[in-house]
VOGU-3710 file (C-alpha; in Angstrom, 3 decimals, decimal comma):
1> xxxxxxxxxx> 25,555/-40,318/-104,450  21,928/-41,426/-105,500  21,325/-40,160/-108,787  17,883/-37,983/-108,637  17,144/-37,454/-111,831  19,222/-39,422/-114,513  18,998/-42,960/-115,066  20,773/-45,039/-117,459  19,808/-43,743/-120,433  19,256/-40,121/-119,827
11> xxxxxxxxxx> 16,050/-38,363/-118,062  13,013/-40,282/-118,447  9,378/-40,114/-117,173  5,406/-40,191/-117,991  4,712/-36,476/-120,299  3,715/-33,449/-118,247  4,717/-34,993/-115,205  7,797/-34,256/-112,830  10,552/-34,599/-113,885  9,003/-34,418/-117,777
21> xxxxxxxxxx> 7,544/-30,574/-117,560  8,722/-28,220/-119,694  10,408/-25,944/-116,625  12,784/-29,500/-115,901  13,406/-28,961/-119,353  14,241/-25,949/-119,471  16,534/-26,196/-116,408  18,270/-28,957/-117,861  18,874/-27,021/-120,741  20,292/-23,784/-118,610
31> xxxxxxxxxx> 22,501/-26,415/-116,527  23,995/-28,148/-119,589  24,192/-25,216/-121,367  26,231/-23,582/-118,486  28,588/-26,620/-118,592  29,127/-26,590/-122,039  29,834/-23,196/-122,733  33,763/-22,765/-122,009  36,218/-21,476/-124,559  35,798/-18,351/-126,509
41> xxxxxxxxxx> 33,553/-19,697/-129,682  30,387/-19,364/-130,205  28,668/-22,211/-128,711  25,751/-24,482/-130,318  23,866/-27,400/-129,396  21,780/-29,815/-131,537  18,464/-30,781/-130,710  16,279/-34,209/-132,267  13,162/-35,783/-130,888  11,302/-38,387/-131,904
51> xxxxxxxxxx> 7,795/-38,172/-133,250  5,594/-38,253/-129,599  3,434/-35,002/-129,326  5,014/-33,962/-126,288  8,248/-33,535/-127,996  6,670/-29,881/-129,140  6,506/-29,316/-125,835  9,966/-30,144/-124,617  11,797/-28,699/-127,650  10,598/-25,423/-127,176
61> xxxxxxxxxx> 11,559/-25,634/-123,013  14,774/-27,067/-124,166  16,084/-24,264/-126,729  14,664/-21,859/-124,011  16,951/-22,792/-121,743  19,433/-22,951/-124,127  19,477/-19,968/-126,060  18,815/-18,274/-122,115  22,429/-20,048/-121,355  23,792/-18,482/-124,541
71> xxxxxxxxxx> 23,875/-21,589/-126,851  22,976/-21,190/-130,483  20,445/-24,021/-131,227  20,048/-25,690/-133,889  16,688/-27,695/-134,154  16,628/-30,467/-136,206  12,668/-32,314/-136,130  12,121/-35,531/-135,857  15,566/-37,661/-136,585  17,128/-40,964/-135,328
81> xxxxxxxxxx> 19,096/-40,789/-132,028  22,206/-41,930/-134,009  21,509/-39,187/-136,227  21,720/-36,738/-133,211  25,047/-38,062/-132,113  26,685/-38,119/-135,666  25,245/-34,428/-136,487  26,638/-33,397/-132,548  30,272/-33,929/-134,502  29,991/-32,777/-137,961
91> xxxxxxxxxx> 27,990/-29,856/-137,020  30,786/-29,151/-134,286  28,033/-28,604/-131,354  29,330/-28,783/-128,111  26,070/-30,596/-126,933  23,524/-32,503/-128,234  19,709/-33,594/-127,292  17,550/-36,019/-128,212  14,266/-36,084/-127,058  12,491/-39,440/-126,801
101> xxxxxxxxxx> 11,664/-41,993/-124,755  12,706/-45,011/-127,391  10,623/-48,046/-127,466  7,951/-46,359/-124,519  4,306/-45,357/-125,310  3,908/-41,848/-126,713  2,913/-40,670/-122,827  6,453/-41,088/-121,941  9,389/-39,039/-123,091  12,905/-38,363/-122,250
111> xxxxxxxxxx> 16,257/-36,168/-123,004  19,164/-38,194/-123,825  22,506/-35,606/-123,751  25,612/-35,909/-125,820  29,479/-34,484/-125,249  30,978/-32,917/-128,330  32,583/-36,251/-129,409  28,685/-37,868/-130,018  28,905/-39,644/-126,949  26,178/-39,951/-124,291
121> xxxxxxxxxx> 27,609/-38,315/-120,981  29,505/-39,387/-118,108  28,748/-40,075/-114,776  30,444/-36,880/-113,280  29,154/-34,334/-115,705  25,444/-35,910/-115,271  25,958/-35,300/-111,449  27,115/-31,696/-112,251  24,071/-31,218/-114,207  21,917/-32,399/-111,430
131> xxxxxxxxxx> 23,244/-30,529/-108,513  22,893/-27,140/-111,051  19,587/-28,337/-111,944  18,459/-27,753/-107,808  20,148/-24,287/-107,713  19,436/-20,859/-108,451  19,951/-20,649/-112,114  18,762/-17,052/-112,866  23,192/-15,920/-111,942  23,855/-18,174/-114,826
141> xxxxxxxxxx> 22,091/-16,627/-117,448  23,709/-15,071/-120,689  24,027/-11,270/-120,832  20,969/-10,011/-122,984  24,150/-9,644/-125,796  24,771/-12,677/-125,462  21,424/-14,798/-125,771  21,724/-17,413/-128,333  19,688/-17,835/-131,524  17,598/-20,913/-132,419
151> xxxxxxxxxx> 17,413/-22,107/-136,079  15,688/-24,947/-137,797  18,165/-26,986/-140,332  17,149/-28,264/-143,138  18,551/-31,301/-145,302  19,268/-33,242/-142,183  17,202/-36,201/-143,165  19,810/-36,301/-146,037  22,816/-36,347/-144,153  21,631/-38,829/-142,144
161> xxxxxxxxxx> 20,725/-40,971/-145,290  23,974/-40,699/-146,693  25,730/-41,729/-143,544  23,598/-45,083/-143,462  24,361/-45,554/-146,795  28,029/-45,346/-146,817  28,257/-47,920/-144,064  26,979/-50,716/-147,058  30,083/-52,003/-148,741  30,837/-50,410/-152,017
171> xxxxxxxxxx> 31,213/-53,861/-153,678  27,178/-54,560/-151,903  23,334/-53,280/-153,646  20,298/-54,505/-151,969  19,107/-55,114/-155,898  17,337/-58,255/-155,882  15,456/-57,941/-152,427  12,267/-57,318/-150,790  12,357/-55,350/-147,541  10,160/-54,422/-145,292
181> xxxxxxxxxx> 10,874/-52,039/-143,165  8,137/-51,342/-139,520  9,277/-47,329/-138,717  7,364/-48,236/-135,601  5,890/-44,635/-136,292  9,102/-43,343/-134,815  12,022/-40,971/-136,050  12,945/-43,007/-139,057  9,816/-42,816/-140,917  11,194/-41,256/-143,479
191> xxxxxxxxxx> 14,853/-41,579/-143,313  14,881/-45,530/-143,474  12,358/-46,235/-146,614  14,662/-44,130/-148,321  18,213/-45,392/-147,746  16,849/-48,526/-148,394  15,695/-47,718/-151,780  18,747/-45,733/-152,855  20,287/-48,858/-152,026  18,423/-50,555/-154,826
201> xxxxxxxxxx> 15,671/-52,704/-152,236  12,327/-53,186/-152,995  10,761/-51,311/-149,915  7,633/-51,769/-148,514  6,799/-49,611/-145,694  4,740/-49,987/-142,391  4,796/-47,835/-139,140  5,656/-44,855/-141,255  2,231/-42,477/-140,403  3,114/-40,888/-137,084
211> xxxxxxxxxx> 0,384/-38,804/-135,395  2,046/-37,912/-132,017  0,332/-40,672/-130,445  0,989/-43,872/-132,223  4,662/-44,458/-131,958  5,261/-48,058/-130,843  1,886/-48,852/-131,029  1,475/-52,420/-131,861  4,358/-52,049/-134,318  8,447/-51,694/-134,214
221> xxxxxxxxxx> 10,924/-53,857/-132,546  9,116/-54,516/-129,442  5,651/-55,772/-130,999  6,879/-57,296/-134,269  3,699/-59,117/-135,264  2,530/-56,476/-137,853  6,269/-56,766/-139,489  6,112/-60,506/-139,443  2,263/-60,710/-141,215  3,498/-58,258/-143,671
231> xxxxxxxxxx> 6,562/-59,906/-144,486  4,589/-62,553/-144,927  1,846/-61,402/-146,969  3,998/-59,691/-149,586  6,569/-62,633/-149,524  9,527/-60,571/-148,503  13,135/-61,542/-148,020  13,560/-60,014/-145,045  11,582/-57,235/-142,071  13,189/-54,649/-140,326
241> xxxxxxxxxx> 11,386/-53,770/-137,621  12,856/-50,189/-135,566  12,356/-48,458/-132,441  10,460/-45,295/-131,329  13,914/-43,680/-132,081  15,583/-45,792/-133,967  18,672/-46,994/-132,005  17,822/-50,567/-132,133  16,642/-53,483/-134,584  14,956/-56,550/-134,810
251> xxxxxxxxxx> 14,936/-58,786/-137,683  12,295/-61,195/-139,504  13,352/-63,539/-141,771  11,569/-64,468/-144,275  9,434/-67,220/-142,792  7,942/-64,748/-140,266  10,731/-65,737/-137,750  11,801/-63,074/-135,111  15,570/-62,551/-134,336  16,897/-60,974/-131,917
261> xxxxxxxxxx> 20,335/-58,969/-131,033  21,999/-62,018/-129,661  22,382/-63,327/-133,404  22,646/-60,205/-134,639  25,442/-59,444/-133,254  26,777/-63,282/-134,070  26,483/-62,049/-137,469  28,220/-59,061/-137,432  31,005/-60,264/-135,657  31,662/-63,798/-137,731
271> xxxxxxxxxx> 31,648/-61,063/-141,337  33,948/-58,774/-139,755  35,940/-61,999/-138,960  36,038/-62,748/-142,154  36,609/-59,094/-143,152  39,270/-58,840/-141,082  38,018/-55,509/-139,184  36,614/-57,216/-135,863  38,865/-55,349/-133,217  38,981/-56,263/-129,407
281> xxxxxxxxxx> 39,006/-60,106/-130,109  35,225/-60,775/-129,708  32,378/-58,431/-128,792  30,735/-56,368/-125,753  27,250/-57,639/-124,308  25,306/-57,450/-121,249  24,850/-59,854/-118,487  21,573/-60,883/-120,273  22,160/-61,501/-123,807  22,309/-65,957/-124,198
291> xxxxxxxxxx> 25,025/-68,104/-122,920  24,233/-69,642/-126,428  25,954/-66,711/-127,860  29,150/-66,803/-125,844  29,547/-70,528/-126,532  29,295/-69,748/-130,166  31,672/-66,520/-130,374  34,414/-69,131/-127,843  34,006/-72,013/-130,754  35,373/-69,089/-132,674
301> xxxxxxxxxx> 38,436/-67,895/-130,503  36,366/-64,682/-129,999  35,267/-63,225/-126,494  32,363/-62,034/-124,944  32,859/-59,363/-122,547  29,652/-58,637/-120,279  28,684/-55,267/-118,116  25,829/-54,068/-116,625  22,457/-53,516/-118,073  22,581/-50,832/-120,519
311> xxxxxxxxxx> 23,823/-49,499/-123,373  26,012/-46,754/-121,962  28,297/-49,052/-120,340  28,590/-51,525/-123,277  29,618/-48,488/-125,061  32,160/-47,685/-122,275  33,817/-51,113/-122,406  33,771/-50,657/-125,920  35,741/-48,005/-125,508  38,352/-48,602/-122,862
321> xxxxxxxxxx> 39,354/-52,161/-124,521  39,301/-51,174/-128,002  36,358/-53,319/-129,361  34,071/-52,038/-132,197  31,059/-54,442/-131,875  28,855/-54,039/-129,085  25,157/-54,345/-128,362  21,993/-55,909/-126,020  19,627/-58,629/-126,839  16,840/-56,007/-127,297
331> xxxxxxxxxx> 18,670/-55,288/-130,627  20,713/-52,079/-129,669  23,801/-53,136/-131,881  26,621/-50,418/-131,191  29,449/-50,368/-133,971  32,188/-47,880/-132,847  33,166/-47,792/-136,887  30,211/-45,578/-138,206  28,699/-44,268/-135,030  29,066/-43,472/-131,052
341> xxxxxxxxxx> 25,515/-44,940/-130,086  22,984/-48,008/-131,251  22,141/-47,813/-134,958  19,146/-49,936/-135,695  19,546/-49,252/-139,742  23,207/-49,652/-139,940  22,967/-52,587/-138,208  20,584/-53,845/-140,075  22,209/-53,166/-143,586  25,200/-54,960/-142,038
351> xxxxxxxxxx> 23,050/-57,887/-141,683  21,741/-57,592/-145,725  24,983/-57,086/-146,810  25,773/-60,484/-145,286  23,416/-62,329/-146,841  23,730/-61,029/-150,457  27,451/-61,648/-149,907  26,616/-65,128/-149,421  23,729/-65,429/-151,435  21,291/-67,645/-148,051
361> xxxxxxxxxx> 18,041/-66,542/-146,952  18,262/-64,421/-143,901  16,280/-67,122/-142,194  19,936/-69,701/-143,222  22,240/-66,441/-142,164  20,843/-65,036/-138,461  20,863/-68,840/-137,145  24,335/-68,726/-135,889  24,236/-70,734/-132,774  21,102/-72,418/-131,027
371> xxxxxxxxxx> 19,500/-70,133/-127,740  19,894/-71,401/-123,933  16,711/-71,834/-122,644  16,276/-68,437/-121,109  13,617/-67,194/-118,179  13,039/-64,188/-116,896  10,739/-62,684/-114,099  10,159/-59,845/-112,165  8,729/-59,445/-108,499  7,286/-56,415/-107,326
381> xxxxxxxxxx> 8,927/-55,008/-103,563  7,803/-51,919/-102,112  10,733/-50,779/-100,047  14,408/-51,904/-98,342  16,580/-54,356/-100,006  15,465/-57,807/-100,584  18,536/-58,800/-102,550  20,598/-58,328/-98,787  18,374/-60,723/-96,360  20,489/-63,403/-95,582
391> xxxxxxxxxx> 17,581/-66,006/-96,816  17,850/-64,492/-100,063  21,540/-64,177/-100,148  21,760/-68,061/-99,222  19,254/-69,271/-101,713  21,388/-67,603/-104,514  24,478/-69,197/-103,302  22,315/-72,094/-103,786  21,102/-71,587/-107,552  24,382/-70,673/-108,094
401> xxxxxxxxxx> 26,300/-73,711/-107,007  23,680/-75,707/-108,892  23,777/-73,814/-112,245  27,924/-74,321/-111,678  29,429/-74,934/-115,576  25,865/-75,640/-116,510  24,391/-72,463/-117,055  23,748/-68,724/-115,410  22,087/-66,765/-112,564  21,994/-63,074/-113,490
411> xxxxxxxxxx> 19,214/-61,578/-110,444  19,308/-57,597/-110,303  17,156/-54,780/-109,382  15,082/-52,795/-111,999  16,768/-49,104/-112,972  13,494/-47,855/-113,564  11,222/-49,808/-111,728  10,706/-50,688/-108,214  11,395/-54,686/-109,375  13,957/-57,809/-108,709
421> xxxxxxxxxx> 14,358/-58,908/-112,071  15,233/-62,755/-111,891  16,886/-64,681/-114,691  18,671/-67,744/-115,166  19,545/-69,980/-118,353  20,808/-73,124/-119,097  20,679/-76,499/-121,124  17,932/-78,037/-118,571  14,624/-75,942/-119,706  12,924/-77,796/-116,131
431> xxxxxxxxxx> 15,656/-76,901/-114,141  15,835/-73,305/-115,170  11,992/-72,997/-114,449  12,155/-74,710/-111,226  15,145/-72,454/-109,897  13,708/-68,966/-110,837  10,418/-70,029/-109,432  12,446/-70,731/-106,324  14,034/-68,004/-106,359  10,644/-66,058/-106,854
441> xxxxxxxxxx> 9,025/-67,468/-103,993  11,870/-66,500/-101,418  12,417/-63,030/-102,336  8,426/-62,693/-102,427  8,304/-64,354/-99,103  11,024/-62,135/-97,423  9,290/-59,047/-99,408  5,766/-60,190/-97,766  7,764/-60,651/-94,091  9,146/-57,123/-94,413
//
């Protein structure tokens, strides 16, 4: 069944337009509400948003329909998605929301849902939220007794502090370095300055002045050039750069280099290794993170299992084989042993605990294995189904057979956008550019036909 309002990461869309009003909102929160409350306790949700000004507007909709379903809700402010999940469980909510869009522009926004065990929801109870979301909700309303109370909690940005900090070895300070950390303007602006300090860094903070409009703006981990001259300028050891809401990281080292999650997670995975608590035999990517990364984890005797596009189903692989390292090249770095989502600031003190451990420059550490050259384009179709025309089909076949033992074809259409996305890597930089461009001009020219 197409999915009509949920994509792969929750409900997302441009602020005060369909589906991102505040009456969606507000249905969504009667429908989940509805779904959630079974059992004879009184039932609670928790609800976090990022720092975008329409996330006013959407909270209030939200614990409408919540408190109107006969949820207590408990309103947290602006907090890291991983903070949402991990408060969903100790605060023994049987739902939780987090409103944000991630690394989008401020006129976007979104509701990411999660089950009582802090993880995003399924398939089947996102269809059951739709197909309530279309009907009359007013018979599912709470008995005027029954209406729920909303509450704003306080010391959450402490909890949340605590739980980043206890994921640093005991035997591990960040004494001794220079951090800085790009907030991106997001949900961490105050909660990661701080956890690195108690951890004995020096911190020095950009992207930390959110004014509802400037989250991701030229800063975070998807325009890291204000990290990298910083880092620079005050001759740090390393730059942290976040997300809008926090579930993902990108590093700088200390020569202004970016890194992404493909070494990241090389990281991780060789210290736990070495730890002894990598579980699974290897980690979970997606079919886009570098072949250069699953040559280096096989030099190892580790795997690389790949899914789709997304962090939801890295996180269900994760889960139904028993691994506890996960992530995507973007820098969404999923460790099953502190948390049920992406952590950008766990994952990141996992990466400075590994290089005071070893006493190298981060720039020494996060170069495990040299990148396939890697491209990546998008076309633009209208309507129908390029990726079925038989010229298409054949020309694949093609690339394929050519790329055989050499390198990799991954071509796919956009969740989100009406695009092909066409990538291929491998150790011949010319032949990689000559086959996507190929590629490019056939599914253009059966686009342009149709």
């Amino acid at each position: 069944m197409t999915r009509r309002y949920f994509g792969t990461d929750g409900i997302r869309g441009h602020s005060n337009v369909f589906p991102m009003t505040p009456d969606l909102a507000m249905r969504v929160g009667i429908a989940v509400g509805t779904i959630f409350r079974n059992g004879n306790h009184r039932h609670r949700v928790v609800i976090g948003k990022d720092t975008r000004l329409s996330g006013y507007m959407l909270e209030n909709a939200m614990v409408a329909g919540f408190t109107a379903a006969g949820l207590d809700a408990f309103i947290l402010g602006p907090i890291p998605t991983p903070a949402v999940a991990m408060l969903t469980r100790s605060l023994r909510a049987d739902v939780g929301v987090m409103i944000s869009a991630s690394h989008n522009p401020y006129q976007d926004n979104g509701i990411k849902l999660f089950g009582p065990d802090g993880y995003k929801l399924s398939d089947e109870i996102e269809m059951q939220i739709e197909d309530l979301i279309e009907k009359d909700l007013s018979t599912q309303l709470a008995k005027s007794a029954d209406i729920g109370r909303a509450k704003r909690i306080d010391g959450i940005d402490d909890r949340y502090v605590e739980h980043a900090k206890r994921s640093l070895p005991r035997d591990v300070t960040l004494q001794g370095l220079r951090v800085v950390v790009d907030c991106a303007n997001g949900a961490a602006y105050k909660v990661a300055p701080t956890a690195l300090w108690e951890l004995g860094a020096d911190v020095v903070t950009i992207g930390n002045e959110p004014n509802g409009r400037n989250i991701n703006l030229d800063c975070g981990s998807t325009s890291p050039g204000a990290l990298q001259k910083k880092v620079h300028e005050v001759r740090a050891d390393v730059g942290i750069a976040l997300d809008g809401d926090a579930d993902r990281v990108i590093i700088v080292d200390e020569t202004g280099a970016v890194i992404d999650g493909d070494q990241l997670m090389a990281v991780i995975a060789e210290s736990w290794v070495a730890e002894e608590k990598l579980r699974g035999g290897g980690i979970v990517a997606t079919v886009m993170s570098n072949l250069g990364l699953e040559r280096f984890l096989a030099d190892k005797g580790l795997e690389l299992a790949r899914t789709k596009v997304g962090d939801r189903y890295v996180v269900e692989h994760m889960r139904n084989h028993d691994f506890n390292l996960g992530g995507e090249q973007s820098g969404h770095i999923v460790m099953s042993d502190f948390g049920t989502t992406g952590d950008g600031l766990v994952a990141a003190l996992q990466i400075l605990a590994r290089a005071k451990r070893l006493e190298v420059p981060v720039s020494e550490l996060c170069r495990r294995f040299e990148p396939v050259p890697q491209l990546l384009k998008n076309v633009r179709f209208s309507g129908g189904k390029p990726l079925e025309d038989i010229i298409v089909r054949q020309a694949i076949a093609d690339a394929e057979a050519e790329l055989a033992g050499k390198g990799r074809l991954v071509i796919r259409p956009s969740g989100t956008e009406p695009l092909i996305r066409v990538m291929a890597e491998g150790d011949d930089e010319r032949q990689i550019e000559r086959i996507v461009n190929d590629l490019i001009g056939v599914i253009s020219g059966v686009r342009t036909a149709a």
